[in-house]
C-alpha positions, 0 to 999 in steps of 0.5 A: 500500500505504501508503494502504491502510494508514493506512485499515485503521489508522483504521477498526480505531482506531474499532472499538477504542476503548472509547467506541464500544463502550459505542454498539455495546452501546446499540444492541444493548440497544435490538434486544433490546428491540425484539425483547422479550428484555428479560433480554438488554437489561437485560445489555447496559445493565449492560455498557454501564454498565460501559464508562462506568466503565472509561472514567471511573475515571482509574487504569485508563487511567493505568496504561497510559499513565504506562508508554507515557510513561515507555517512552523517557526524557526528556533534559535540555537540559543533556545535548543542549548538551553535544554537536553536534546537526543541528537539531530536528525537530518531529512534526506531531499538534497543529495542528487541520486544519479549515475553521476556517484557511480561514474564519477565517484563525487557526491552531487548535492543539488537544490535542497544543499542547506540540509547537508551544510546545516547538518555540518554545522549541527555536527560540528557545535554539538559533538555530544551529539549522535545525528540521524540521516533518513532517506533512500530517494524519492525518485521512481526509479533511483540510480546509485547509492542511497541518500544516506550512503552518500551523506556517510560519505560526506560525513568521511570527507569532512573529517567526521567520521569519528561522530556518532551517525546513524543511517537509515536508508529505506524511505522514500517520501517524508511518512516513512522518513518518520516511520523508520525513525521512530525505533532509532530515535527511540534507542539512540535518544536520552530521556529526562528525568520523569521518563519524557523522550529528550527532542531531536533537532530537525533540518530540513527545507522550510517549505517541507518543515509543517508537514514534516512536524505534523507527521512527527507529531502524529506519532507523538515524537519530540523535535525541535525544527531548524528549518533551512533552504528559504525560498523567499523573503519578508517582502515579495518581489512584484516587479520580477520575473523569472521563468526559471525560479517560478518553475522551483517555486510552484514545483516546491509549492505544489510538492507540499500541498499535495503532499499535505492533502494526501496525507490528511486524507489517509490519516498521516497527519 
């Protein structure tokens, strides 16, 4: 049944995101006018003229995603010293799954990079601290190591291999992420006095931080977010356009919403 889901929520992703539709409407201009109802074509042009505008003017992205951002708020390092934690735990979704690890043997961090530099960071300000790194790929069809792997190699790269890491590399979306995650922190975590679990520092994007914090909160785990990866500002750029941030932008966006949605609906959340 999991399988199934992560399938449904990839094939429904690509149907939804606006720059497949501005294709799907091409296409169709195209049979009109091969059918020579040049009125319905030229209709469908300006449609898809139209979604390429959308896509392009930064602010209508920006809106949505700067309150998907601001949803779950950020803690400062101050306010996670100041009390007792298990460890860190790092959400996989920035570490490129491709040939490129086996032909070229570098590891090839893409969008989401915040994650791994973060992590780093984490790693290095509380050496005390064991850390978890969860994810397989959330791709179809994955190539080459897992997220995971690559991250312990990372960890040897930057001379920490002599911390104390733990690897899971079986999930493939954010619901398993916790679900294989929950025995680990479970066993690695330290627990206060009265018996209550000690949180974990959570890193990931902050578009994906509410839902992240709704499954963990489902399954009545402790976490304290540090979102990471801001895709927007306190003030929203009116008179930019940019065909290329707007694609991110709505593909983010479209990512966490249906991602929201469908796991309401099935009871994740």
């Amino acid at each position: 049944m999991d399988t199934l889901f992560f399938v449904l929520s990839k094939i429904v992703q690509l149907a939804i995101e606006p720059l497949n539709w501005v294709i799907v409407i091409v296409v169709l201009s195209l049979l009109f006018l091969a059918l020579r109802k040049q009125h319905l074509s030229k209709r469908f042009l300006l449609l898809a003229l139209a979604d390429l505008l959308l896509i392009g003017w930064l602010p209508t992205s920006e809106v949505f995603l700067r309150a998907l951002e601001d949803a779950s708020p950020k803690a400062s390092f101050t306010q996670a010293s100041d009390q007792p934690l298990s460890g860190i735990i790092i959400l996989g979704g920035a570490i490129e799954g491709s040939d490129i690890f086996t032909d070229r043997g570098e590891v090839s961090i893409y969008a989401s990079a915040e994650r791994i530099t973060k992590a780093f960071e984490l790693i290095r300000k509380y050496p005390q601290l064991p850390f978890i790194f969860s994810g397989f790929s959330g791709r179809l069809s994955p190539k080459g190591p897992s997220e995971a792997d690559a991250f312990k190699q990372l960890i040897t790269e930057q001379g920490l291999a002599d911390r104390s890491g733990y690897y899971e590399n079986q999930s493939r979306n954010t619901y398993e992420n916790v679900l294989y995650l929950k025995p680990m922190m479970a066993q690695v975590g330290q627990q206060n006095i009265d018996g209550t679990p000690q949180p974990w520092l959570l890193i990931t994007s902050a578009s994906h931080m509410y839902r992240a914090l709704k499954i963990f909160e489902k399954q009545d785990l402790s976490v304290i977010p540090i979102p990471v990866d801001y895709q927007t500002a306190k003030n929203l750029r009116w008179g930019t356009f940019d065909l290329e941030e707007g694609v991110q932008n709505w593909n983010k966006l479209t990512h966490e919403v249906l991602g929201l949605l469908a796991y309401w609906i099935t009871g994740k959340i």
